[in-house]
N, C-alpha and C positions, 0 to 999 in steps of 0.2 A: 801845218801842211800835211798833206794825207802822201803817206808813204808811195801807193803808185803813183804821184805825182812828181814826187823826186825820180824815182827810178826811170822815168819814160819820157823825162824833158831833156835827156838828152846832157846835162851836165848835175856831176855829182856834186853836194854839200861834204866839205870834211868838217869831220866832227874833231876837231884839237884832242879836247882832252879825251875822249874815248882812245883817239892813235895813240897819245901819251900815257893811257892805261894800259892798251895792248904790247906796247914798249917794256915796262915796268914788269908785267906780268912775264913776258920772254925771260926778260933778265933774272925776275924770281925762279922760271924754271930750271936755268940756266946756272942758277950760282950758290941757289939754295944744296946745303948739303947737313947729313948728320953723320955722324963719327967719320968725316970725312970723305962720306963718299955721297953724292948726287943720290936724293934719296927719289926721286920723280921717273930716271932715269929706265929704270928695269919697266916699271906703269908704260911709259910712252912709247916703251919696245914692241910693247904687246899690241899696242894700237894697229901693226902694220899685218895683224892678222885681219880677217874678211870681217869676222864674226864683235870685231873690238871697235869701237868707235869713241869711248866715251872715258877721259881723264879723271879720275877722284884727288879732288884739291881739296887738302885740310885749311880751314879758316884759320885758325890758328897758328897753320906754320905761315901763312899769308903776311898776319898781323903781328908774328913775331920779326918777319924778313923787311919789311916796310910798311907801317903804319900808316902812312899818307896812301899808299895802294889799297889797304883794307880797309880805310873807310871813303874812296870811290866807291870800291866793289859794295858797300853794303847799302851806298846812299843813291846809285843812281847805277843799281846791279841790271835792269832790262835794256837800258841806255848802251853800258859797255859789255853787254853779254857776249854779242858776237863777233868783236873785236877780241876778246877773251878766248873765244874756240880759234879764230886768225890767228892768234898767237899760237896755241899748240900744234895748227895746222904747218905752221914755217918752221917752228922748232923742231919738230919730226920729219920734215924734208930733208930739214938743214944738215940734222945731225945722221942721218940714217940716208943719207946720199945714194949709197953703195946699193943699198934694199929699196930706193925709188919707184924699181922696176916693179914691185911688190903691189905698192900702191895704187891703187886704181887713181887719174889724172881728177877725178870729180869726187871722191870721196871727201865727206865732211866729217866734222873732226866736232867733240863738245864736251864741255867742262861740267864735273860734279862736283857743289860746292859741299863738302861735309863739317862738321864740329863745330858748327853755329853756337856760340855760347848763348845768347837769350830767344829764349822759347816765348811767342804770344797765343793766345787765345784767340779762339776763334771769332767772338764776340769784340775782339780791341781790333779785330780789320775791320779798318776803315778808310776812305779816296786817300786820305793822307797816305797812308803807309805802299799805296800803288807806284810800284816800278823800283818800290828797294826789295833789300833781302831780307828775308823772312824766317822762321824757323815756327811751324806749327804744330801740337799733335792733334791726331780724333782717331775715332772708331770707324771704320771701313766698311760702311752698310750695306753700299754697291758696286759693282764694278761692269765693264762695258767691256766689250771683242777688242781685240787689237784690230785696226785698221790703220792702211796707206793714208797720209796728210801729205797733200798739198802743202811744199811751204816757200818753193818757187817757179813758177812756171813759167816756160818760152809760150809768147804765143805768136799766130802769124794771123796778118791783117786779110782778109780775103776780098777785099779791094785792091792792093798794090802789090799783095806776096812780101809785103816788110817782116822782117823777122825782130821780136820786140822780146829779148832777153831778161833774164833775173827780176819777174815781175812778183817782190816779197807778198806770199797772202798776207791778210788782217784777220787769222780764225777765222776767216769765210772767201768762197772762191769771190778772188778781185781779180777783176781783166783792167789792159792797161787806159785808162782814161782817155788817151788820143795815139792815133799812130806817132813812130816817129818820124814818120820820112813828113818834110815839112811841103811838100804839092798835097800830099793827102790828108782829108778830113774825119777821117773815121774814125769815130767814137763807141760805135757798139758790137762792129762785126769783126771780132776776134775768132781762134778757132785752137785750142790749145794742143800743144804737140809734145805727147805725152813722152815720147822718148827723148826727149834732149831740157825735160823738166825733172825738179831735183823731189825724192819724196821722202817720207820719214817714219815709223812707225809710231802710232799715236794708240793715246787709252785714257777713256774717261771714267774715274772714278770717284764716289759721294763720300764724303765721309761727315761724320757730327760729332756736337761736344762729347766729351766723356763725362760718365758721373761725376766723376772728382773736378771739372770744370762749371758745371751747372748748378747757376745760382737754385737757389728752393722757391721751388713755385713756378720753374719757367720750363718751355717747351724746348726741348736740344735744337740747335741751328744746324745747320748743315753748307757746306758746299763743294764744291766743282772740284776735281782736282786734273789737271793737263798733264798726262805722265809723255815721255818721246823718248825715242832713242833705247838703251838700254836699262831705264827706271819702267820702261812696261812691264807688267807680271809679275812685281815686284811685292805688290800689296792682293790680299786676298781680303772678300768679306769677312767680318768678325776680326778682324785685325786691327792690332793699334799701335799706329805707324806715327813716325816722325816725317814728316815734308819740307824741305828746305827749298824754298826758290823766292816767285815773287805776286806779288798780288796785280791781277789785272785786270783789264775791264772787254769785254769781248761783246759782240752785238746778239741780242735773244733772235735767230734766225727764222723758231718757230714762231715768234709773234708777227715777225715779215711776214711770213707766210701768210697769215691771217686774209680772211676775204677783205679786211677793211685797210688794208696797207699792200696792196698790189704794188708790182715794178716799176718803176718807172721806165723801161720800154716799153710798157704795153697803150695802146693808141686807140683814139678811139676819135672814130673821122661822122660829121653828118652828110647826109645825103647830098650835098653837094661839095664834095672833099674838101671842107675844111677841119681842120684838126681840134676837135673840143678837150682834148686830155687838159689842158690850164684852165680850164674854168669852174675844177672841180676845187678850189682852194686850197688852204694850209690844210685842211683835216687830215690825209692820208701822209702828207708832209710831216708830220707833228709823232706819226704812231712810228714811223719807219725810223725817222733820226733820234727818239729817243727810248729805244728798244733794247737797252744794256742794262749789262747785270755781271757782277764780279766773279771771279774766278780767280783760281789760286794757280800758277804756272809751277810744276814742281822740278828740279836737276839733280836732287836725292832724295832717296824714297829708305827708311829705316825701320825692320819693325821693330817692337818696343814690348813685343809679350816675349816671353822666357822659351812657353811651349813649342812657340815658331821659330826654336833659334836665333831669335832676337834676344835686344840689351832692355831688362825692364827699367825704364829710364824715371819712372818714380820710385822706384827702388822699395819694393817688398822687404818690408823689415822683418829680420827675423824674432825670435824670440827674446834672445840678449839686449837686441835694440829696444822693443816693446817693453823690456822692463825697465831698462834705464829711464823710459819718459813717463813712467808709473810710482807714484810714491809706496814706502812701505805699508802704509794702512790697505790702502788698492790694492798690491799684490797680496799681503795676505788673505782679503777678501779672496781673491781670486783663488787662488789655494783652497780655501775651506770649501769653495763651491764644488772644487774637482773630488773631494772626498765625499760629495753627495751622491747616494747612490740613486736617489730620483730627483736629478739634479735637468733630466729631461721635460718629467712632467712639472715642476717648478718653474722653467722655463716658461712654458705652456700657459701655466697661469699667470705668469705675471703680465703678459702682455694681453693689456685692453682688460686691465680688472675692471672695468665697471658694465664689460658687456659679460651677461652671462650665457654659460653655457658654450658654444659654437665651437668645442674643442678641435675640429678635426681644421678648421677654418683657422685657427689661431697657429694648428701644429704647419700647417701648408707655410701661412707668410712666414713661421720660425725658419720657415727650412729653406726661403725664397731669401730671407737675410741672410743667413750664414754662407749658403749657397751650394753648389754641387763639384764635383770634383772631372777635372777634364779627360776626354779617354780617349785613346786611339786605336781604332778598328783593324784589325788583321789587314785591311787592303792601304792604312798611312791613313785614313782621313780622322783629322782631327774635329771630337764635337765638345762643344761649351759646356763647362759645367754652372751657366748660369740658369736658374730655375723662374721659370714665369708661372705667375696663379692667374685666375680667372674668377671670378666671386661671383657667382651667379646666385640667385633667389630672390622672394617675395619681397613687396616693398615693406618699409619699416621693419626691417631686421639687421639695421645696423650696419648693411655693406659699405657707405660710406662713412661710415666710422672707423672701418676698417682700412680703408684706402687712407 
C-alpha cells in the first residue's frame, strides 16, 4: 500500500510491533544507566537547545540492555525508525516539563545509531539487506549543497479548501492521492502550504569502494548516500567515512523526466474532445514504474582517516605490529636493505626487469606505490598525499606493461 494512501483515507494502520519497539526503546532510555547514573540523560538535555535535534544511541549499549530490542532495531530498522525518534520526542517532554516552554510545539526530534559492530561492503548490498541496519565504509568522491527536503507536507485542495495534513514524501514530491472530504473528488489539484509543512536539512553524497575493498581487476562501485538532519557536513570529498543507517530504494526522477516517460496529468484530447491519453499503451507505463535505483539512507556519519580527526578504523599498524606478522628471515632482509646506500636506484631496477631502460617511468610508479605524504596549508586545507602517474608515449613501448 503506497504510503499517501494510508495517510489520506482517513484512518490510520497501527503498526503493533513498531508501538512495542517504541515502548522498549523509552524504557531503554529511561532506565539504562552507567556507574549509576543515567548515561543518555545530559545528550537529551541538550536536545532542548534550537540548534540540537539529533540523539546518538550506542548499539551496543541497546544490545547489552535488551537483546529482543536490538535485533528489531537491526532487522526491520526503516520500519521502526520513526517510532524510535517518537520515543525520544515523549521522553524529552516528559522529563523536561518545566523547559516545555523552550521547545518549539513542532520540533522533530531523531536518533543516531552508532557502534554498529558488523561492517558490509559495498558490493554485499543487496534487495535483501533493504530496510535493516547497515554499517558501510567508502571514499567520499562527491558531495552536494545542503538543501531544505520536503518530508511532510499539508496540502490544501483547491476545489473544496480541505486542509489534507502529514502527507509522508517517498524521496520525491507526493501530493495526497484523493481529497479527504468524502463529496469531493479531487485527485490532482492540490496546492501545497509551505508554512504549516514540516522540512529538514538534506545532502547527497557519492562515495566508492576503497582499495582495500576492491577485488583485482574490477572497476570501484559507487553509491548514493542521504545524509538529514545533523549527519549533513559531516563527510567532505576524499574522505573515508563510516555510514550507519539503512539501505533503500528510491525512484530515478531524472529518468521520469525523460521525453519517453511523461506525467501522467498530462492529456492529450482529439479534435473533437475525446481524450486519447490511454491508447498510447503499457510503453510509457513500464519506464515510469520501473525507474528505481538504491541508495544508502545514513543516521551516522564517522570519519575513519586519522588526518580529519577521525578513528582510522582499519587501523594503521605500526612498526612493532608490522614486525610481529613478519618472520625473522623477512625482517632481517629488510634490515640489510636499510643499510643500502643505493637502496633507491635498486628499487628502481627491480621493478619491470624485463622492460629496459624507461628509468624515469619506473622512478614515477615507485613513488605512485609508496605514495606521498599529507600537508596542510597555512589557510587548514588539507591535500592527499596520494600520487597519480600518467603514462603517456608512442605505441609499443611497453605502457601497458607498465599498467
Amino acid at each position: 500500500m503506497d504510503v499517501a494512501d494510508r495517510t489520506t483515507g482517513g484512518a490510520h494502520l497501527r503498526d503493533q510491533l513498531a508501538e512495542r519497539c517504541q515502548k522498549l526503546f523509552q524504557e531503554f532510555l529511561e532506565d539504562f544507566k552507567v556507574d549509576g547514573e543515567n548515561k543518555y540523560m545530559n545528550e537529551i538535555q541538550e536536545l532542548i537547545q534550537p540548534e540540537r535535534n539529533t540523539l546518538a544511541v550506542s548499539f551496543n549499549d541497546i544490545e547489552s540492555h535488551n537483546s529482543k530490542l536490538s535485533t528489531i532495531i537491526q532487522e526491520e530498522y526503516y520500519r521502526v525508525y520513526q517510532y524510535l525518534c517518537n520515543a525520544v520526542r515523549n521522553f524529552t517532554h516528559d522529563r523536561f516539563s518545566s523547559d516545555t516552554g523552550q521547545i518549539p510545539p513542532g520540533k522533530d526530534f531523531y536518533v543516531s545509531i552508532t557502534e554498529l559492530p558488523t561492517r558490509h561492503k559495498i558490493r554485499e548490498l543487496t534487495s535483501q539487506k533493504i530496510g535493516t541496519l547497515l554499517r558501510i565504509t567508502g571514499q567520499v568522491v562527491r558531495t552536494h549543497p545542503v538543501h531544505p527536503e520536503l518530508v511532510s507536507g499539508t496540502f490544501v485542495c483547491l476545489d473544496c479548501q480541505t486542509v489534507v495534513k502529514d502527507v509522508e514524501q517517498q524521496f520525491k514530491y507526493t501530493q495526497p492521492t484523493v481529497c479527504r472530504n468524502p463529496v469531493c473528488q479531487n485527485r490532482l489539484r492540490f496546492m501545497l502550504d509551505v508554512n504549516k509543512s514540516k522540512f529538514v536539512d538534506f545532502q547527497k553524497v557519492r562515495i566508492q569502494e576503497t582499495q582495500a575493498e576492491l577485488p583485482r581487476g574490477c572497476i570501484p562501485r559507487s553509491l548514493e548516500i542521504v545524509l538529514r538532519a545533523e549527519t549533513v557536513e559531516q563527510a567532505q570529498a576524499g574522505d573515508k567515512c563510516d555510514f550507519i543507517g539503512t539501505l533503500i530504494v528510491v525512484p530515478d526522477v531524472s529518468k521520469l523526466q525523460m521525453p519517453g516517460a511523461r506525467a501522467e496529468t498530462s492529456e492529450r484530447q482529439t479534435g473533437e474532445g475525446y481524450n486519447t491519453d490511454g491508447i498510447r499503451g503499457l510503453k510509457a507505463l513500464g519506464v515510469r514504474d520501473l525507474s528505481y535505483r538504491l541508495a544508502f539512507l545514513a543516521c551516522s556519519v564517522e570519519s575513519t582517516n586519522p588526518r580529519f580527526g577521525g578513528k582510522d578504523l582499519d587501523g594503521d599498524m605500526t612498526a612493532e605490529m608490522i614486525k610481529k606478522q613478519m618472520t625473522d628471515h623477512e625482517w632481517e632482509t629488510i634490515y640489510k636493505m636499510t643499510k643500502d646506500k643505493n637502496l633507491y636506484q635498486n628499487l628502481i631496477s627491480s621493478i619491470f626487469p624485463t622492460i629496459h631502460g624507461n628509468d624515469e617511468v619506473k622512478r614515477g610508479i615507485l613513488l605512485m606505490l609508496f605514495g606521498g605524504v599529507p600537508k596542510v596549508t597555512r589557510e587548514g586545507t588539507t591535500l592527499r598525499g596520494d600520487v597519480n602517474v600518467c603514462v603517456v608515449g608512442d605505441p609499443s613501448t611497453a605502457k601497458s606493461q607498465f599498467l
